[in-house]
C-alpha positions, 0 to 999 in steps of 0.5 A: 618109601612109606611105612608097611601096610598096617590096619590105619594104612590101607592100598588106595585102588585109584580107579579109572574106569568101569569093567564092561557092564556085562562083566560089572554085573556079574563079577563085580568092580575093577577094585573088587577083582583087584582085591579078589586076586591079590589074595592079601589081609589087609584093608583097601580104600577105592577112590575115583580118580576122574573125580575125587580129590587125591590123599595125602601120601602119608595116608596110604602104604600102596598105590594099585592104578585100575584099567579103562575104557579111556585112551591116555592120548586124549590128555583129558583133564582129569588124566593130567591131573594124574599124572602128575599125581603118579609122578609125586608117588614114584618121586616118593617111592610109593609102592605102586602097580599099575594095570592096563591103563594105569600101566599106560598112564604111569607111562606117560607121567613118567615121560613116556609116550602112549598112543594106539597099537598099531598092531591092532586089538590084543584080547583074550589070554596071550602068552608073555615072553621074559625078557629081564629077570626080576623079582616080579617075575621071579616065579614065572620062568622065561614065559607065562600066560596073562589076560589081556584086553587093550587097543593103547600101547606104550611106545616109547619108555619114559627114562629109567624104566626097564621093559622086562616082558613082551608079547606077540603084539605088544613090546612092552607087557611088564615096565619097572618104572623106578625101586618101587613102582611096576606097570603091566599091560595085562589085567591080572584080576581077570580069571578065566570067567572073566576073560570069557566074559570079555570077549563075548562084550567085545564079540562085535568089535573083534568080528568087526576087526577081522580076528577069529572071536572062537579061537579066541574064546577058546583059548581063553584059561586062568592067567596065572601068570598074570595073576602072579605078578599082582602077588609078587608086587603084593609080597615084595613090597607091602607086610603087615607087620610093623617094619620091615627092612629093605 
């Protein structure tokens, strides 16, 4: 595992997409809620990982995947290119976290399967049931509230990876792929204004689909829960001191 963060060794947001406009222009990019939540003192570095070329492992102390608009079954180009890329990071024992897409995607580089939920559009702040304890989830009790907008889904686990919550409409919310690496499929950067904010973009494609965009809506809260566990990631695995024994 690489050493302690430390001011010459920043997190690198690998970013993956965009926010809805609506919410872009109001609160900012996906790295800057990422930084906003995780609510820690030290230094990030964002590169955009359809396009830019990769670091070098020893550059970096953490490695935080954004969401996206795109869908890991299309296998596009750049996609490939990641993964392989998230397979070194794991194999290294990279302290990584991945959200949404980046928990769909480390899914698939790890030898997963992702495709889209029958189930249908999860959105708005759900409740997710613990299945396995874990230090991620550790101040959580047995279920918490999260924030989540999707259409993929894991569907089948790469081997070695432990699903340690679900969701009425998604089996596999909170995935440890290997020591050091954690994929959720909720967005723990999304505060209540946020997920609102949501909502109201995808108002069309809710109504569209048949689901009830006021009760939604009106559930909408916090999702500390969700929150939680970007900060239970931060906390187990990253310091700002010089070392730290594991």
């Amino acid at each position: 595992m690489l050493a302690p963060c430390t001011p010459s060794k920043p997190i690198l947001i690998l970013r993956v997409g965009d926010p809805a406009e609506p919410v872009r222009i109001k609160n900012g990019s996906f790295a800057q809620m990422i930084q906003r939540a995780a609510a820690i003192n030290v230094k990030f570095q964002e590169i955009d990982a359809q396009a830019e070329a990769f670091p070098l492992l020893d550059s970096f102390c953490a490695v935080v995947i954004t969401g996206s608009s795109a869908s890991v079954p299309t296998q596009e180009k750049w996609m490939v290119r990641l993964q392989s890329f998230l397979a070194t990071l794991v194999e290294a024992q990279v302290p990584t976290f991945g959200i949404c897409f980046g928990h769909q995607i480390l899914a698939e580089a790890l030898g997963g399967k992702v495709q889209r939920n029958p189930r249908g559009r999860e959105i708005g702040s759900i409740r997710v049931t613990v299945r396995e304890s874990d230090p991620l989830l550790a101040a959580l009790g047995t279920a918490f509230d999260a924030n989540a907008t999707h259409l993929d889904t894991v569907v089948t686990l790469p081997p070695n990876a432990k699903s340690l919550a679900w969701s009425e409409l998604d089996d596999h919310q909170v995935i440890r792929f290997g020591p050091a690496c954690y994929g959720v499929q909720f967005h723990p950067e999304f505060n209540k204004e946020i997920m609102r904010g949501y909502v109201d973009a995808r108002r069309h494609l809710i109504v569209a689909e048949g689901l009830d965009d006021i009760r939604i809506e009106a559930n909408v809260n916090e999702g500390p829960g969700g929150t939680e566990t970007l900060r239970a990631f931060m906390r187990e695995f990253l310091s700002t001191e010089p070392t730290r024994a594991r």
